[in-house]
N, CA and C atoms as a LAMMPS dump frame, in Angstrom:
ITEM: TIMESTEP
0
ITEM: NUMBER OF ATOMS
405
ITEM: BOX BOUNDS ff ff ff
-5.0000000000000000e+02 5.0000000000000000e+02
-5.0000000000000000e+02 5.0000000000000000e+02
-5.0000000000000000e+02 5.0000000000000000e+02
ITEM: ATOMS id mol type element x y z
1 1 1 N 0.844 -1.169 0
2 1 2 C 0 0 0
3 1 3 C 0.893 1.237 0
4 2 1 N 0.673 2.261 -0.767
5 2 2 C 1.292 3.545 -0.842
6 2 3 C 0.175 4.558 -0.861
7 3 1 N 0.829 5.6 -1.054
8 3 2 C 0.088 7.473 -0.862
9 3 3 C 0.576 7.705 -2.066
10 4 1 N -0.609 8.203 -3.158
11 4 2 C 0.057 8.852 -4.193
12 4 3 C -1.26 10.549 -3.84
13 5 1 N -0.373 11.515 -3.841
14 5 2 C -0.702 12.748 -3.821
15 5 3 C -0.165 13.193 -4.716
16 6 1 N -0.958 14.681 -5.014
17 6 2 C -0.631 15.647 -6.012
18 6 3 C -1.481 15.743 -7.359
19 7 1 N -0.792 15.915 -8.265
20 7 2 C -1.99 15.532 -9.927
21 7 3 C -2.292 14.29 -10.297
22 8 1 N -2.747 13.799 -9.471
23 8 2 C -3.8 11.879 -10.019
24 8 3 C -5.352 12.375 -10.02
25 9 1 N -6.171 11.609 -10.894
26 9 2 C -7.322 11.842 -10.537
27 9 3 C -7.951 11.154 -8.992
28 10 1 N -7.381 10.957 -8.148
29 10 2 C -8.16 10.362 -7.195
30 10 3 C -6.655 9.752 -6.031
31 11 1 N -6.203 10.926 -5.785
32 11 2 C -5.171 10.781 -4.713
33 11 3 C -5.815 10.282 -3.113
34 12 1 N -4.886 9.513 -2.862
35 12 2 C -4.715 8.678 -1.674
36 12 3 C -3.997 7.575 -1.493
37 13 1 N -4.856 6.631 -1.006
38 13 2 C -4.065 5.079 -0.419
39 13 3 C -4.382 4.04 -1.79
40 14 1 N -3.519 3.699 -2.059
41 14 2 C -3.443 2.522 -3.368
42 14 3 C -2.886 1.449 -3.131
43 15 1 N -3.326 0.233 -3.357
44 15 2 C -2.743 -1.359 -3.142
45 15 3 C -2.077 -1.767 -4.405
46 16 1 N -0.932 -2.103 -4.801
47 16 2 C -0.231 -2.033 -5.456
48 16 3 C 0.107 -3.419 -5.619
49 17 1 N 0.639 -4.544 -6.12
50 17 2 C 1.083 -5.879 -5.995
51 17 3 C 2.684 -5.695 -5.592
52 18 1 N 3.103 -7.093 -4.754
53 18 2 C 4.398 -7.406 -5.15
54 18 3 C 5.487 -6.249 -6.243
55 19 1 N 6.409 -5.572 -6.083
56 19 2 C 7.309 -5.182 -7.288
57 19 3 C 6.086 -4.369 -8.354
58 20 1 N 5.603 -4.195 -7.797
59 20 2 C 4.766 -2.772 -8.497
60 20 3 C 5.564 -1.51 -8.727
61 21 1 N 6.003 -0.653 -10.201
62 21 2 C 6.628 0.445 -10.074
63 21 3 C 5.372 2.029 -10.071
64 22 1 N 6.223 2.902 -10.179
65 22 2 C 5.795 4.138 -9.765
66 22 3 C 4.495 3.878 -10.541
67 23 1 N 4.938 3.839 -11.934
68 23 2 C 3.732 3.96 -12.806
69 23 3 C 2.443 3.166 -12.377
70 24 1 N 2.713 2.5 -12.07
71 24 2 C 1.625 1.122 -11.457
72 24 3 C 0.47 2.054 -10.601
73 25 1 N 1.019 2.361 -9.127
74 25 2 C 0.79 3.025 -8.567
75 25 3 C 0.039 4.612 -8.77
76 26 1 N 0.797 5.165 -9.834
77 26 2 C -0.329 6.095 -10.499
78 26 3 C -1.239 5.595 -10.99
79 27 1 N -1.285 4.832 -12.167
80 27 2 C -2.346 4.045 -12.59
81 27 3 C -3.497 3.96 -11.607
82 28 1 N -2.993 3.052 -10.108
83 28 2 C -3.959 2.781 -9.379
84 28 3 C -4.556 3.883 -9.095
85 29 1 N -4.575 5.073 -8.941
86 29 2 C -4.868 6.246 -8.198
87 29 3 C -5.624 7.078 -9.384
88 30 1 N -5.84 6.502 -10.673
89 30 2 C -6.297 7.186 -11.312
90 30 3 C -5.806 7.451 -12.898
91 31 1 N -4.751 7.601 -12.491
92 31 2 C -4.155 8.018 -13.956
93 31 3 C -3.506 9.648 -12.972
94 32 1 N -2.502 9.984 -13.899
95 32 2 C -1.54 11.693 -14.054
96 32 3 C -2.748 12.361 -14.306
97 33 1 N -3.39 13.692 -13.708
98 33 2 C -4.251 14.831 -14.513
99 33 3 C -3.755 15.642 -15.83
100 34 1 N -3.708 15.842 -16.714
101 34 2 C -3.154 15.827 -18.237
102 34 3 C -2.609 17.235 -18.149
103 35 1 N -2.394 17.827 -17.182
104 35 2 C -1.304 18.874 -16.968
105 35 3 C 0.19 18.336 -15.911
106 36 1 N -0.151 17.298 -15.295
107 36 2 C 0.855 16.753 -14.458
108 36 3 C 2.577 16.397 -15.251
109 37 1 N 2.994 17.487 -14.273
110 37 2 C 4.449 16.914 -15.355
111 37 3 C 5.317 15.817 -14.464
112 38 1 N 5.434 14.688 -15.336
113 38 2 C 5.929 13.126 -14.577
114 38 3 C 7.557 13.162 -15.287
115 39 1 N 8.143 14.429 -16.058
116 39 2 C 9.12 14.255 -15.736
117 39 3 C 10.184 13.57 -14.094
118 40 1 N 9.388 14.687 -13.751
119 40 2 C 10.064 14.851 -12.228
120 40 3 C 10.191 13.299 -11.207
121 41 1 N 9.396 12.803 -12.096
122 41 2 C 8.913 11.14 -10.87
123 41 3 C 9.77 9.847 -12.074
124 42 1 N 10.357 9.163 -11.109
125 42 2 C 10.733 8.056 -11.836
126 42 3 C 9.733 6.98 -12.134
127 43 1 N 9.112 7.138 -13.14
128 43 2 C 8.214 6.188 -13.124
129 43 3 C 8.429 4.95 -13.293
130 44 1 N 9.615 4.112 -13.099
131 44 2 C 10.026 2.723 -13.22
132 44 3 C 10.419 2.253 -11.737
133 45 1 N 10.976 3.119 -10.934
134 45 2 C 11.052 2.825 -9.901
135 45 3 C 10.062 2.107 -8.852
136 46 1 N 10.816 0.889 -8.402
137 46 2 C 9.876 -0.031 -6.996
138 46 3 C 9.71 0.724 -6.093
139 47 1 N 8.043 0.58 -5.933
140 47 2 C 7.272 1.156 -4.887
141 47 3 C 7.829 0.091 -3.466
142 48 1 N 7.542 0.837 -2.555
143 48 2 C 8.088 0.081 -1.279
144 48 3 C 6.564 0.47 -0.464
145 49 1 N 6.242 -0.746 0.38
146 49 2 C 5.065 -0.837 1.124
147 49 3 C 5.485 0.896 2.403
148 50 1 N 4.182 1.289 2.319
149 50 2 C 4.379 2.643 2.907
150 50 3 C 4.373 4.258 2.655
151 51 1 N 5.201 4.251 1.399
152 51 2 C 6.382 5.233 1.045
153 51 3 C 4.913 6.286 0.453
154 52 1 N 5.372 7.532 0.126
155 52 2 C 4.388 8.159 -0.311
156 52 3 C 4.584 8.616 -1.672
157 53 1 N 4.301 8.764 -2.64
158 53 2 C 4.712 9.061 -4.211
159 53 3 C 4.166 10.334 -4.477
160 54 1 N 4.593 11.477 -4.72
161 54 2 C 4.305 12.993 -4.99
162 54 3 C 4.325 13.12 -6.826
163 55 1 N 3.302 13.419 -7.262
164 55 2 C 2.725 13.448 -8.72
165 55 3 C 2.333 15.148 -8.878
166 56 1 N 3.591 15.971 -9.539
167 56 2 C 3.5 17.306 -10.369
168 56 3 C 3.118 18.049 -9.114
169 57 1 N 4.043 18.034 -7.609
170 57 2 C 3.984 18.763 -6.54
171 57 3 C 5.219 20.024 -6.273
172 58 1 N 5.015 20.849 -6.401
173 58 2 C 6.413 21.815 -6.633
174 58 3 C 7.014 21.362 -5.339
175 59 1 N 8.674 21.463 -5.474
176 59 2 C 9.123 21.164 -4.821
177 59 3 C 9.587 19.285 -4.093
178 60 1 N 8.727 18.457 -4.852
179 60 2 C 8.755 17.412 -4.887
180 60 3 C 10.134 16.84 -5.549
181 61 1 N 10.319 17.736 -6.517
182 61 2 C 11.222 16.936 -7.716
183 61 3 C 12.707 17.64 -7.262
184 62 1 N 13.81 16.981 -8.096
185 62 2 C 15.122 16.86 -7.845
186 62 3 C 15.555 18.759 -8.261
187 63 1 N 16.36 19.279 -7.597
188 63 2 C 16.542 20.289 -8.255
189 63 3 C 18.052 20.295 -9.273
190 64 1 N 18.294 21.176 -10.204
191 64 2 C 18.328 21.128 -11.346
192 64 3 C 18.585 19.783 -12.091
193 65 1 N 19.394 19.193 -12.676
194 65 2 C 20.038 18.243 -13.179
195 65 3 C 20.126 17.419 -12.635
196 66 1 N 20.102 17.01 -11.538
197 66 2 C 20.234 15.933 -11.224
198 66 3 C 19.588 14.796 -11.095
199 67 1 N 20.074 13.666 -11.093
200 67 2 C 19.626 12.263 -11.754
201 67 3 C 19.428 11.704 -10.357
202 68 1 N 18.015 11.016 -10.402
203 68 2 C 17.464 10.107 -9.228
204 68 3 C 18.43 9.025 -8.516
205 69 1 N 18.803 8.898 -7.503
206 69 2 C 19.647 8.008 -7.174
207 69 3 C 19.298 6.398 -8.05
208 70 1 N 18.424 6.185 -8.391
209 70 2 C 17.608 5.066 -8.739
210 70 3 C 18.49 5.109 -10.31
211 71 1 N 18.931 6.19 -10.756
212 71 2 C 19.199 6.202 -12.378
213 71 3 C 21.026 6.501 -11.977
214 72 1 N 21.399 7.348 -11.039
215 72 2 C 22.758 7.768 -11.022
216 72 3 C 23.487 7.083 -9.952
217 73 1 N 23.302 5.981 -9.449
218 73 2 C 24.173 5.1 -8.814
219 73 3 C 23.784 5.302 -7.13
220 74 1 N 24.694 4.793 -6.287
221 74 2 C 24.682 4.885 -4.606
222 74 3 C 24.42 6.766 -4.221
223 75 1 N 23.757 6.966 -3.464
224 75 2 C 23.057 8.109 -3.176
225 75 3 C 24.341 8.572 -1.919
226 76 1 N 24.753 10.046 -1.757
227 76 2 C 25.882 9.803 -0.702
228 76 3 C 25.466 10.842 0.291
229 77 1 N 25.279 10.217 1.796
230 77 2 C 24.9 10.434 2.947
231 77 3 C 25.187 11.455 3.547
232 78 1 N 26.458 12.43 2.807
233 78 2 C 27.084 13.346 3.331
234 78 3 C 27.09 14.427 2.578
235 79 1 N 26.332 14.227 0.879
236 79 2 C 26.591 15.037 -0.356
237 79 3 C 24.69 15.443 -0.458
238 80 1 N 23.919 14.034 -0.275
239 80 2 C 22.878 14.476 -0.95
240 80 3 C 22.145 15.545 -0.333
241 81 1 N 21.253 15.975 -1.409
242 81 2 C 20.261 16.826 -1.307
243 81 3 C 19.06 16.294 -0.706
244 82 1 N 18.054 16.727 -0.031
245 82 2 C 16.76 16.213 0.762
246 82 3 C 15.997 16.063 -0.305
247 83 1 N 16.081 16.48 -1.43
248 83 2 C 15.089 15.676 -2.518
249 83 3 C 16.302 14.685 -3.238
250 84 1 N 17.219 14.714 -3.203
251 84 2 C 17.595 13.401 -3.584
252 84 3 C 17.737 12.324 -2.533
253 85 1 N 17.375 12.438 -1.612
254 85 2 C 17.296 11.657 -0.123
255 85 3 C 16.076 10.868 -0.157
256 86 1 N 14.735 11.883 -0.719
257 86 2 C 13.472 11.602 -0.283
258 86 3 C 13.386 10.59 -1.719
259 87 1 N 13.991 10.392 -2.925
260 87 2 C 14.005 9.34 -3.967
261 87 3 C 14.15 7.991 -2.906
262 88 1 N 15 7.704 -2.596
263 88 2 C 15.495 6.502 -1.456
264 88 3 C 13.825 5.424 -1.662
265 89 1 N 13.925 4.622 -1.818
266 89 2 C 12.821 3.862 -1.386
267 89 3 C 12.373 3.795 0.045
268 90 1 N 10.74 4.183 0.552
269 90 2 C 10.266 4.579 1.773
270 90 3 C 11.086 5.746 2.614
271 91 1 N 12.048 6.619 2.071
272 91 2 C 11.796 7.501 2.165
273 91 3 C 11.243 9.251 1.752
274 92 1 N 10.842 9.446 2.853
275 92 2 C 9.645 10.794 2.459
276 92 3 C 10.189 12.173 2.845
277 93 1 N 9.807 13.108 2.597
278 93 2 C 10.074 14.427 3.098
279 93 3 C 10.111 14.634 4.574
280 94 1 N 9.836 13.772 5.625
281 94 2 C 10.13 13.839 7.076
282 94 3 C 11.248 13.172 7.258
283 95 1 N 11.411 11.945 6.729
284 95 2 C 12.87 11.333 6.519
285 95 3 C 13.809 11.959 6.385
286 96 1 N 13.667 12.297 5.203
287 96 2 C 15.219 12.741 4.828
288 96 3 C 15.615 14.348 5.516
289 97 1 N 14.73 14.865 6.132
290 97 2 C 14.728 16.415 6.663
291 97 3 C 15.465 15.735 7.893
292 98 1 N 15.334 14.573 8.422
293 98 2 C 15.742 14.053 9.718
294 98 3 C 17.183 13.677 9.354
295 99 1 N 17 12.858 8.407
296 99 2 C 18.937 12.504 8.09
297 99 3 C 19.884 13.501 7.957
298 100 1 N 19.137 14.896 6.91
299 100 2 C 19.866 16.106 6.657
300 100 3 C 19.917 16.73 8.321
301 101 1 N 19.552 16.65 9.117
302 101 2 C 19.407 17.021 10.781
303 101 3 C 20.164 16.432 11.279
304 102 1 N 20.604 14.997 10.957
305 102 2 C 21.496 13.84 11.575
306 102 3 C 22.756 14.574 11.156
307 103 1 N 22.655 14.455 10.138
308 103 2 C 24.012 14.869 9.654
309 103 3 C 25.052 16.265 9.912
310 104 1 N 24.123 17.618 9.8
311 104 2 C 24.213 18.383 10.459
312 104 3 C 24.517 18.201 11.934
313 105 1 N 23.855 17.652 12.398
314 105 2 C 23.714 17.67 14.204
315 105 3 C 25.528 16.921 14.642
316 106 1 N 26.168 15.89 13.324
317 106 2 C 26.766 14.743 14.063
318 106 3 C 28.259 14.594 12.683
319 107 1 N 28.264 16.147 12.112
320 107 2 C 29.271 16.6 11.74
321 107 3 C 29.67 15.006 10.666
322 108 1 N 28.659 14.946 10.152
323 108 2 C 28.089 14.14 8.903
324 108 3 C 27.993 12.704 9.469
325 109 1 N 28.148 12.049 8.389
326 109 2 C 27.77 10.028 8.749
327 109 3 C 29.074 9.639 8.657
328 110 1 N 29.593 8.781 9.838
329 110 2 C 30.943 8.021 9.527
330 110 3 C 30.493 6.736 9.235
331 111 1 N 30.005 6.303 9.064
332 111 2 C 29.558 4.806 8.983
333 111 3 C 27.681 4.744 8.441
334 112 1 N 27.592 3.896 7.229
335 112 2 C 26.306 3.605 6.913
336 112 3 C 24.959 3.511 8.07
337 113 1 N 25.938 2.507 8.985
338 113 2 C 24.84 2.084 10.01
339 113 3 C 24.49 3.128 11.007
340 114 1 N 24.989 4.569 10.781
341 114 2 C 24.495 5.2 11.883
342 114 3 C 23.002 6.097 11.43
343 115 1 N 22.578 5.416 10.285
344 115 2 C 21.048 5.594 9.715
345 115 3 C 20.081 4.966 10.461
346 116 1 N 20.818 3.709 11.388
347 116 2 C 19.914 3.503 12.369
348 116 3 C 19.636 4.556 13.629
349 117 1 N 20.401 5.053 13.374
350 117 2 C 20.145 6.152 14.625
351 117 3 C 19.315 7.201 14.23
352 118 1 N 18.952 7.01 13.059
353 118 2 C 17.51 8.382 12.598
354 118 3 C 16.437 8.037 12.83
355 119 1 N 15.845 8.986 13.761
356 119 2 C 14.539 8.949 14.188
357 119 3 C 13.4 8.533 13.089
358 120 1 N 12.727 7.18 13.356
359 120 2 C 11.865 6.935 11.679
360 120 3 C 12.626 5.91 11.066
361 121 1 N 13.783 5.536 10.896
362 121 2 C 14.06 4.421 10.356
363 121 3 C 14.702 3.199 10.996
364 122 1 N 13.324 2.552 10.946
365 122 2 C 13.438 1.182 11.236
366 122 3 C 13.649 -0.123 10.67
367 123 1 N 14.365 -1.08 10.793
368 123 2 C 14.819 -1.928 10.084
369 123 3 C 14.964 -2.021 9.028
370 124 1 N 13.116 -2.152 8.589
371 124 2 C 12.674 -2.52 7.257
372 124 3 C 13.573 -1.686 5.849
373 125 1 N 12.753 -0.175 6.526
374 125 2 C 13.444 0.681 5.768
375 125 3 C 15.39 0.687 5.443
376 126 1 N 15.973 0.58 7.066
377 126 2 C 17 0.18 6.526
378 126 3 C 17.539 -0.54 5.492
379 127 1 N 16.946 -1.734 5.505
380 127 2 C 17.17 -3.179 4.488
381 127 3 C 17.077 -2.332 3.483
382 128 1 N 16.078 -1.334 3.096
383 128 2 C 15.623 -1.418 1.507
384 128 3 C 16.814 0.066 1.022
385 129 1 N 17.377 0.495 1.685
386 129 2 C 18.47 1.755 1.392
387 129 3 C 19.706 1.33 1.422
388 130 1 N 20.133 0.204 2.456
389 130 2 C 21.607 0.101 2.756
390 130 3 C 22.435 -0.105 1.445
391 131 1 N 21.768 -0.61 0.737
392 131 2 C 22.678 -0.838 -0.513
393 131 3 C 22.584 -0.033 -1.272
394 132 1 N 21.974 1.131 -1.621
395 132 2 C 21.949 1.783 -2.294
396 132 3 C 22.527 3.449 -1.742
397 133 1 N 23.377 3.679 -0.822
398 133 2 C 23.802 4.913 -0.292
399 133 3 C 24.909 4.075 0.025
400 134 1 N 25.848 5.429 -0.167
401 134 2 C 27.66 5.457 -0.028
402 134 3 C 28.077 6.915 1.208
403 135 1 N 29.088 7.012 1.436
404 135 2 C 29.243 7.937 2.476
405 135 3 C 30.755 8.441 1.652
């Protein structure tokens, strides 16, 4: 189950199958409203049970150039941006405002595993990031 908000015809809670990607998930919710720009959303990307998906929300999307961790390799803990944070599978805009806080607060990340120490991420979520972020 995910949250798709923003330009869908019929934003909310959507049941998604197994390895369902973004697009899926819009689909479920309706379809894009035919002004929605889906540049900004990876639409191939695995939905993760939870996570919330933002469809043509300013401020949602990556700022300038830059490529979704999902398309440009390991995401880095000490470099990224809070919208390239909030790409991360199950994580959201409270997440990653917390890691960018972690990091700040703890004069950056020496070690992957101290993502367990962010308020909000629990196991699960761990599992589904550890491999995909570098420091």
């Amino acid at each position: 189950m995910v949250s798709v908000i923003g330009q869908v015809h019929q934003p909310g809670l959507v049941t998604v199958a197994d390895g369902a990607r973004v697009a899926d998930a819009i689909t479920a919710a309706g379809g894009a409203l035919p002004d929605a720009d889906l540049s900004t959303v990876n639409l191939a990307r695995l939905v993760v049970d939870g996570e919330q998906i933002a469809v043509g929300i300013p401020g949602s999307s990556l700022p300038g150039d830059a490529d979704p961790p999902s398309q440009g390799g390991p995401v880095n803990l000490n470099t990224a941006t809070q919208a390239e944070l909030e790409e991360l599978p199950g994580i959201g805009p409270v997440l990653a405002q917390r890691m960018v806080e972690y990091r700040e607060d703890n004069a950056g990340f020496t070690a992957i595993e101290q993502l367990r120490e962010v308020s909000g991420i629990g196991p699960a979520v761990y599992e589904d990031i550890v491999d995909l972020v570098t420091l």
